[in-house]
N, C-alpha and C positions, 0 to 999 in steps of 0.2 A: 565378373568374378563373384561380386556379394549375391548376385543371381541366382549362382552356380551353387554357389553355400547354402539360400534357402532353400532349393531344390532340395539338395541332400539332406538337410534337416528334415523337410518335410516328408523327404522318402521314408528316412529312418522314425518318424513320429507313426508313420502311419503301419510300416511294417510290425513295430514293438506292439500297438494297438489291436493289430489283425491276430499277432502271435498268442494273444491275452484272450480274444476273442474267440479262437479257433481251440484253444489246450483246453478250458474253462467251458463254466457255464455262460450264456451270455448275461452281462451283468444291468443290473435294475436302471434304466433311464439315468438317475440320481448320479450312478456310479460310472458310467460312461466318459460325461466329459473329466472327469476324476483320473481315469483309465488315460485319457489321450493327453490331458496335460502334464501327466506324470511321463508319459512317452516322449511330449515334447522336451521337457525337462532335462532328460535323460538325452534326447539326441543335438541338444545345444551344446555340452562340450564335444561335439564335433569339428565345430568349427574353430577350435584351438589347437587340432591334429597337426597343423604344421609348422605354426610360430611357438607353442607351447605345450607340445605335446604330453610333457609328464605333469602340468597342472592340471589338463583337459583329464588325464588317465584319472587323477586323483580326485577331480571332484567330481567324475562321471561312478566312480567305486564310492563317494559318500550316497548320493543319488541312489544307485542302485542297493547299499543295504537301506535307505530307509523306503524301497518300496519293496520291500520284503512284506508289507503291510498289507501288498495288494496282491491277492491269490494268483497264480497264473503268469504275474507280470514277469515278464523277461527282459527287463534292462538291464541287467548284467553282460549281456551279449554287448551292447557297447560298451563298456568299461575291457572287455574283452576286446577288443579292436583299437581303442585308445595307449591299450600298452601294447600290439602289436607297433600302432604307428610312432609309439616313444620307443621302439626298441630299433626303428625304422631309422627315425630320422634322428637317434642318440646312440650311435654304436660304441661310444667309448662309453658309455655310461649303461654297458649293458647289463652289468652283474647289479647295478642300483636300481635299473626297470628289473630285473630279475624278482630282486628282491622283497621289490615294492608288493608287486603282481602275484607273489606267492605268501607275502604276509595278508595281502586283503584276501586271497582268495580261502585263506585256511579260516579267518573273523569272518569269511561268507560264509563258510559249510559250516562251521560252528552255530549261525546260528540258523542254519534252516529246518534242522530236524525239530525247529519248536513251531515251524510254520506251517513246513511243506515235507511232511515224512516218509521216509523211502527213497532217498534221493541219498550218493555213496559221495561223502567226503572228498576220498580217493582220487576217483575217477573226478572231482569236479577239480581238486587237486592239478591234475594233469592237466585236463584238457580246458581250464580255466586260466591255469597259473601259468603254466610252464608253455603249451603247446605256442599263443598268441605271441610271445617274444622268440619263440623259435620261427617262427616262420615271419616275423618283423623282420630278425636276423638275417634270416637266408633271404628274404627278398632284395636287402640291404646289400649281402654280399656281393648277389647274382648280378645286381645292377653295378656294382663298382668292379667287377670281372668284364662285364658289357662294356662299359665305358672306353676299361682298360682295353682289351681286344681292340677295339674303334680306334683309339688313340695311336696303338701299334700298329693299325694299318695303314692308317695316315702316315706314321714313321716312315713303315714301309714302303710306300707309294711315293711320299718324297723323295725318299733314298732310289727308289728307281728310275723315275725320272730324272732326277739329278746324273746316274749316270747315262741313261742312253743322250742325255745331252752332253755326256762329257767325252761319250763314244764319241757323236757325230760329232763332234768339237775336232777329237782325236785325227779322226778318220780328214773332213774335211784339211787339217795342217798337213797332213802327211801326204796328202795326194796332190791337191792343189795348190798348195803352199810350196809344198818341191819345186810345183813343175814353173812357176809362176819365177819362184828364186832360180830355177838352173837359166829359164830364158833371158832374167835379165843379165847373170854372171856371163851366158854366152854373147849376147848382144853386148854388156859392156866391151868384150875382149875383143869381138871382132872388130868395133871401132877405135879401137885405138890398134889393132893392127891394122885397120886400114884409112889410119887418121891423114889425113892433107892428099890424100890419093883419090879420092871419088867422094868428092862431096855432096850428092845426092843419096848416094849407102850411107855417110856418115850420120844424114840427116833422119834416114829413115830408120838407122841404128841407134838414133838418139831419143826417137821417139818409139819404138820397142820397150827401151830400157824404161824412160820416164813412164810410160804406158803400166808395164808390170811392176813397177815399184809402187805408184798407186794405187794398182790392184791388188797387189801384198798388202798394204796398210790397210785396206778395205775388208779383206779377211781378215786382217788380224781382228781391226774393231769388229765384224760383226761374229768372231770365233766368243772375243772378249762377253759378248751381250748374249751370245749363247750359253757360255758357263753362266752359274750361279752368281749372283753380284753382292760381294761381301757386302755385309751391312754396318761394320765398323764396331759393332756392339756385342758379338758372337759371345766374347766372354761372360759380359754380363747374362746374356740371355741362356747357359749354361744353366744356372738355379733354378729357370722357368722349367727349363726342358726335365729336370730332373723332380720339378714340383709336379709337373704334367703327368710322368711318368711311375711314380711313388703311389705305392700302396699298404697299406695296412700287413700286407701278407710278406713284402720283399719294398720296406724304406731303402731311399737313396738319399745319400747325404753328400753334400759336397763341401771340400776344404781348399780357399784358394790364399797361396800366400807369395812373399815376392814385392819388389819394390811398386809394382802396381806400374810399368813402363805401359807406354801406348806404343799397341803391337800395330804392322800395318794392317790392314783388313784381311786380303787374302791369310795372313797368317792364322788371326783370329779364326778366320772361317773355316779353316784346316780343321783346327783343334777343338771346334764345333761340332763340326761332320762327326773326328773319332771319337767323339763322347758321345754323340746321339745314335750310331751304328753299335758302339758299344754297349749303352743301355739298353738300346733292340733287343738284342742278340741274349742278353741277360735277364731280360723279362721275358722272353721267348721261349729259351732251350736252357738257361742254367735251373731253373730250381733253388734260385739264389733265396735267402732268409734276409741278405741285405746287401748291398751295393754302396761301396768309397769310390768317389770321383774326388782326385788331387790334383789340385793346377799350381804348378810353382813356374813363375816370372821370373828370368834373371833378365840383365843386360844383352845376351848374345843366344837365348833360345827360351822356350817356352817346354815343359815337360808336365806330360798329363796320363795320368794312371786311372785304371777304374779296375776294381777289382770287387771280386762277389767271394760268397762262400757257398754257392753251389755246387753240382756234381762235376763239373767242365763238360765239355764238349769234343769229343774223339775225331779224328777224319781227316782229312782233304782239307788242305784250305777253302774255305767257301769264300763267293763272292763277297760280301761284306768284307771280308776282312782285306781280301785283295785290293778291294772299291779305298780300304782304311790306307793300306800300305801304298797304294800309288799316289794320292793325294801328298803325304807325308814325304814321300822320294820325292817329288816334285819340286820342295823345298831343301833339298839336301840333305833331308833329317835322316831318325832311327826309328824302328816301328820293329814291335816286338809284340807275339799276342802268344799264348802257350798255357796250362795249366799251369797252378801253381802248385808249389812243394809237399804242402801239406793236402788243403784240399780247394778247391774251388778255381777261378780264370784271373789272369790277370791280361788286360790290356793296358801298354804303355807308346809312347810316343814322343821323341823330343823334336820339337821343329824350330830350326834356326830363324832368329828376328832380323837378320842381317841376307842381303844378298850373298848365293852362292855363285863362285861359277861353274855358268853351266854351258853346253853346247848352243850355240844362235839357233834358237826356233825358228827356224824356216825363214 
């Protein structure tokens, strides 16, 4: 790393030194090493571009007015990159790099026309002051847009794979599950209608049934290791998923309130799922300005809303939302997903903390 920083210093000493070189006359022996340490000088706040960037800006803009002394010299060009990279790595502080950046640069141009005349304020104005924190900015942005995209594809990719394993989960209960339960229901029956009558059938009917009842529980567990395996903590990790997901352009805030009951896992992991498909979907397609996630706990169900103020979403139910709504039925709850009244989505969910009943899975 410290390697990597002399490097750059000495790129930028040697480039400031050539630029002095090449605009100018070339200057007297005397004045030479004068010319390269002053360059040096000038590209040593460099190396404070990413722990302390707006110190590095400010003493690299003292540096360069007092080598206004030396014809030619261009270190202003780093002080110029110093507060792109303070505008870079200090986005909320951009209107104070702004500021900074256009008070030195105007005490720049004031005083050049005493050194170096013909040279436009203005123009040094703009492309001195303002132009370096615009494009610190947008580089700034561009990468936390990158990020984000990255981050929602991952969403994405989990959320697909989650279900095609929830398909073949599905898929597998329904076919071999049936067929595994109807053999043993008819093997029980036959053997008790033909119990004390043949007791070689009864035996081979007895081990049919024992046969398929251990091959049901064998699907079950490996149906069970197929789906997702709650991790007990779903709720807490809610705030992560929504820290992960937040950006400068569309924050998400989340409120959880409630006796604080320890939900079973699966429950948890439910109301996991419909907040993390939810905030997909909202950082996606809504155009949201901002994103509430509510978790309310009671005793006999868990109720979680996420709502945006964006434009909503018209159409067909899409998958996500279906992927939201079966999850949710699964536990006997309520799943509701719609525009809202005024303007923007609302997604809601209550899912019961308590067993329901439901039909014997296979």
């Amino acid at each position: 790393m410290y390697a990597r920083q002399g490097l750059f210093v000495l790129a930028a000493t040697a480039a400031l030194t050539a630029f002095a070189v090449i605009d100018g006359p070339p200057p007297p022996w005397p004045g030479l090493p004068l010319l390269a340490g002053a360059s040096l000088a000038a590209a040593l706040p460099l190396t404070l571009r990413a722990r302390f960037p707006l110190t590095g800006a400010l003493l690299s803009a003292a540096i360069a007015v007092l080598g206004l002394a030396i014809p030619g010299w261009q270190g202003r060009l780093v002080t110029m990159v110093m507060f792109g990279a303070a505008a870079f790595r200090l986005p909320r502080r951009a209107w104070l790099v702004m500021s900074l950046s256009i008070v030195w640069t105007t005490g720049y141009g004031l005083l050049i026309p005493r050194v170096q005349a013909g040279l436009s304020v203005v123009t040094d104005l703009v492309i001195m002051g303002v132009a370096p924190v615009a494009i610190g900015l947008a580089l700034r942005l561009y990468g936390e847009r990158t990020a984000q995209a990255a981050r929602l594809d991952h969403a994405e990719a989990q959320r697909d794979m989650a279900e095609e394993r929830a398909a073949l989960a599905r898929d597998v209960h329904d076919s071999v599950g049936h067929h595994l339960t109807a053999i043993r229901m008819q093997a029980t029956a036959t053997r008790r209608a033909l119990r004390g009558q043949a007791q070689t059938a009864d035996k081979a009917l007895g081990t049919i049934a024992e046969l398929s009842a251990t091959a049901l529980n064998e699907v079950r567990v490996l149906l069970d290791s197929l789906r997702e395996a709650p991790t007990g903590r779903d709720l807490e990790e809610i705030e992560n998923l929504a820290r992960r997901l937040s950006t400068p352009q569309m924050p998400i805030s989340v409120h959880r309130a409630g006796p604080g009951t320890t939900l079973p896992p699966a429950v948890g992991h439910t109301v996991y799922r419909v907040v993390q498909e939810a905030l997909t979907n909202a950082a996606r397609h809504s155009g949201a300005g901002h994103v509430d996630v509510r978790v309310l706990c009671d005793p006999v169900a868990v109720t979680v809303s996420i709502t945006d103020d964006g434009h909503g979403r018209a159409g067909a139910e899409g998958r996500g939302i279906r992927g939201m709504r079966e999850r949710v039925d699964q536990h006997g709850g309520t799943f509701v997903a719609g525009p809202r009244q005024d303007h923007g989505w609302r997604v809601e969910a209550v899912v019961p903390t308590r067993p329901v009943d439901s039909k014997e899975a296979a």
